[in-house]
N, C-alpha and C positions, 0 to 999 in steps of 0.2 A: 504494500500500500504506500503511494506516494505521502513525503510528509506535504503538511499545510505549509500554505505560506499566503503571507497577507498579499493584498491587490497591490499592493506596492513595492513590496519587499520581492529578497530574490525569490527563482522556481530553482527547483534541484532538477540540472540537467540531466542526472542518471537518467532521471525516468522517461523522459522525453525522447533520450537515446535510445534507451531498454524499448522505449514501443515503437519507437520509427525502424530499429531492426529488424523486429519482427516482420515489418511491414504490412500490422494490418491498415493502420490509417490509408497505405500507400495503394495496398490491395483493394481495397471497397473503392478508392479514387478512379483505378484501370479496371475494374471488376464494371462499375457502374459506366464509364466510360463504353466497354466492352457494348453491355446493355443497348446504350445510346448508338452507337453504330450497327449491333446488329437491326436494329428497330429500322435505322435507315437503309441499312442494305434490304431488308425485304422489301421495305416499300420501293427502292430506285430500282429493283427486278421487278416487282409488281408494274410499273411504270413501264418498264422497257416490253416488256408482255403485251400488256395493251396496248400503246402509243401506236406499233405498226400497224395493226388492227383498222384502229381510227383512221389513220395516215393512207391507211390503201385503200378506206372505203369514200374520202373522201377526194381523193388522186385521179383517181377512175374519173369521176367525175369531169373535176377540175382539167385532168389530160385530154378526154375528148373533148372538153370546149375547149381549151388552147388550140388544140391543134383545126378546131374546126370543121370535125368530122359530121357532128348531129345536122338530121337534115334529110332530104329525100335526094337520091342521084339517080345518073341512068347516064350508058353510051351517049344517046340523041333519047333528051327529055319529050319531042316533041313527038317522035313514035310509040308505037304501043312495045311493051315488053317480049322479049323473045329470047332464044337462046344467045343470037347475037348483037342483042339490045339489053341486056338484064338492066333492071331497076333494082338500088340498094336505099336502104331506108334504116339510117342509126339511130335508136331512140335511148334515152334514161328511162328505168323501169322505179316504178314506186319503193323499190328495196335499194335503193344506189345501185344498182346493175346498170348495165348497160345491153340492148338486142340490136343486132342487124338483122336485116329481114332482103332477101333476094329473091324477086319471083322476074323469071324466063318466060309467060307468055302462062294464059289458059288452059296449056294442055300438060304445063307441068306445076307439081307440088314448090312451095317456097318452101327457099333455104330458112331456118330459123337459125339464128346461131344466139349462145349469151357470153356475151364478152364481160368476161370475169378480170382481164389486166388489162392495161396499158402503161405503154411506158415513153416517151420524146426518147428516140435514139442519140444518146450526146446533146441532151440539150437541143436537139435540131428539133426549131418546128416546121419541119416539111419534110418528118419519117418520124414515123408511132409505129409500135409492134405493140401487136395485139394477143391477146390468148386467151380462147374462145370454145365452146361448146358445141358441138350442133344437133340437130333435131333428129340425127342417125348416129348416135354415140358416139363421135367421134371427139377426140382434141385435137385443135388445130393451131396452128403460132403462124401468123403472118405477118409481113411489114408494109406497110403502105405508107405511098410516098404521095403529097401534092406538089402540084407544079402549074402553075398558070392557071390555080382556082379549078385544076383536076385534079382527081386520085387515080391511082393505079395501086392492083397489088403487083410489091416489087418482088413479096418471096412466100411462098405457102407451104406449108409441110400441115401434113395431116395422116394422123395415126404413123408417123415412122417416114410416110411415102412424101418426095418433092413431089407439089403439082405445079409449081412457078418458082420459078429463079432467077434471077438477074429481069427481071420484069418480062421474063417468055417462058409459055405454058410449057409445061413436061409433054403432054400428051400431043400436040401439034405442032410444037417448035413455034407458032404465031407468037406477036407481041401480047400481052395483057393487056386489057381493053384501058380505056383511059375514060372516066367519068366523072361527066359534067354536074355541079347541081341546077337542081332542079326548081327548088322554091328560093 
């Protein structure tokens, strides 16, 4: 037991010694410390968790209005749709998604597709790659480029298989159609 000593008088250092050796005063200081940083480390990973979350569902968005994609297109807006006229139609869907819709004419089914990413390639805004869903199970990644208030797709891979590359179809060696909008 420490002796007494007045408020004024001396304190006998033994004792002060004897307990800072020990170091519990020291210990409860880095103990509680300790506390205070795990507390913050969960929460700045709880943060990091979520943040991307937010960040792509609002990106999506934000990426196809920069780039200028939403909207109704077509080869020549002013003919009817066909296989070598297709009309493209990119809309925002009530959940932050995004759909493009392609219909070929009458006699065939429209493309649905649901465009889950997008992304400005380097900052460029005149190439987004997109990464999309369609109405036949498929995954697709493509990059579309505007140029002169046109798009084209410049590169398409779906399920594994090229079907456009360097902006010319796998399956006919042609250019990829280049489209106007429409509204």
């Amino acid at each position: 037991m420490p002796p007494k000593a007045d408020l004024v008088g001396e304190v006998d250092l033994r004792w002060i010694d004897v307990y800072s050796l020990r170091g519990e005063a020291r210990f409860d200081l880095v103990r509680g410390n300790m506390k205070m940083f795990a507390c913050f480390g969960r929460l700045f990973l709880f943060v990091l968790m979520i943040l991307p979350q937010a960040v792509a569902a609002q990106s999506l968005k934000e990426t196809l209005i920069r780039f200028g994609l939403q909207g109704n297109w077509a080869v020549n807006c002013h003919t009817q749709a066909s296989p070598d006229n297709d009309h493209a139609t990119f809309v925002m869907t009530s959940d932050d998604k995004a759909r493009s819709t392609f219909k070929f004419g009458p006699k065939y089914d429209p493309f649905v597709n649901t465009i889950v990413s997008a992304q400005l390639i380097d900052g460029d805004p005149s190439q987004i790659r997109l990464k999309q869903f369609t109405n036949f199970n498929e995954t697709e990644e493509l990059i579309i480029r505007i140029k002169e208030g046109k798009f084209q797709t410049f590169y398409k891979i779906s399920n594994g298989k090229i079907l456009v590359k360097d902006g010319t179809t796998a399956m006919n060696g042609r250019e990829a159609f280049w489209h106007e909008r429409c509204n």
